[in-house]
N, C-alpha and C positions, 0 to 999 in steps of 0.2 A: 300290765300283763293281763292276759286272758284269764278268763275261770279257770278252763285247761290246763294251764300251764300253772297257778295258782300249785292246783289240783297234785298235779305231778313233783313239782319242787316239793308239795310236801310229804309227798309218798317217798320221793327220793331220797329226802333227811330221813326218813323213819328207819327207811330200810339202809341206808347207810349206817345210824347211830345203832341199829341192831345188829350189822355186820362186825360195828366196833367191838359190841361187846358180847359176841359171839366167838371174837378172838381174845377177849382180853380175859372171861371166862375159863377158855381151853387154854392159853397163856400158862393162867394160874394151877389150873388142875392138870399140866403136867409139869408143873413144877412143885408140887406135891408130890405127884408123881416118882418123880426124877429121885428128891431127898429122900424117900421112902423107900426106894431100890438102893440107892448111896447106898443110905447108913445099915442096912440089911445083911451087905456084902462085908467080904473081910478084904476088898480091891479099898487102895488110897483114893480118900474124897477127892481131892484134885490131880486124879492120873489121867492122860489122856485118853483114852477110853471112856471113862466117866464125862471129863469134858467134852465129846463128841456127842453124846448122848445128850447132855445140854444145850449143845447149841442144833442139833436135831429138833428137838422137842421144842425151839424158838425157832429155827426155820419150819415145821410146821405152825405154828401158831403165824405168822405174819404171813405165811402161802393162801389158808384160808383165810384172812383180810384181805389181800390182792386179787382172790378168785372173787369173793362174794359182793365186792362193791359194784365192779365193773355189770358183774351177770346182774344187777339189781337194778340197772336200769333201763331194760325192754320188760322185765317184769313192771316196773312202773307208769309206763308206757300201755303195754296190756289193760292195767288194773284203771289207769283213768279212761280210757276207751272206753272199757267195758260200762264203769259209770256213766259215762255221757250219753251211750245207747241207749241204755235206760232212762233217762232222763228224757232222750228225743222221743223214747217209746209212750213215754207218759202223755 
């Protein structure tokens, strides 16, 4: 492998393993969320409504995982260019 690409693979894990836990963070913290509003209400913990609201709260968290990987790699793309220009400027 080139520098560049060296370069880029590991920009690409970076930003990938911070996508992961970019969603496993927001994951967690509306599922906080979620039981916090439950147990608040005088609505049954597992009525359908409450369960829509759960699994909302998890199709958000896995939507932001499938936007942020893909968009993360022209940003890594970008960011080792930019390094290598400077590098040729030097």
């Amino acid at each position: 492998m080139t520098p560049l690409q060296e370069r880029l693979d590991k920009i690409r894990i970076q930003i990938s393993w911070r996508a992961y836990l970019n969603s496993v963070v927001l994951a967690v913290v509306l599922l906080i969320y979620w039981v916090i509003l439950s147990f608040g209400k005088d609505i049954e913990f597992l009525s359908n409504e409450n369960m829509m609201k759960f699994v909302n709260h998890g199709m958000t968290a896995v939507a932001i995982l499938i936007v942020s990987v893909p968009e993360g790699l022209p940003l890594a793309v970008s960011i080792a260019s930019v390094f290598s220009y400077d590098r040729l400027m030097k």
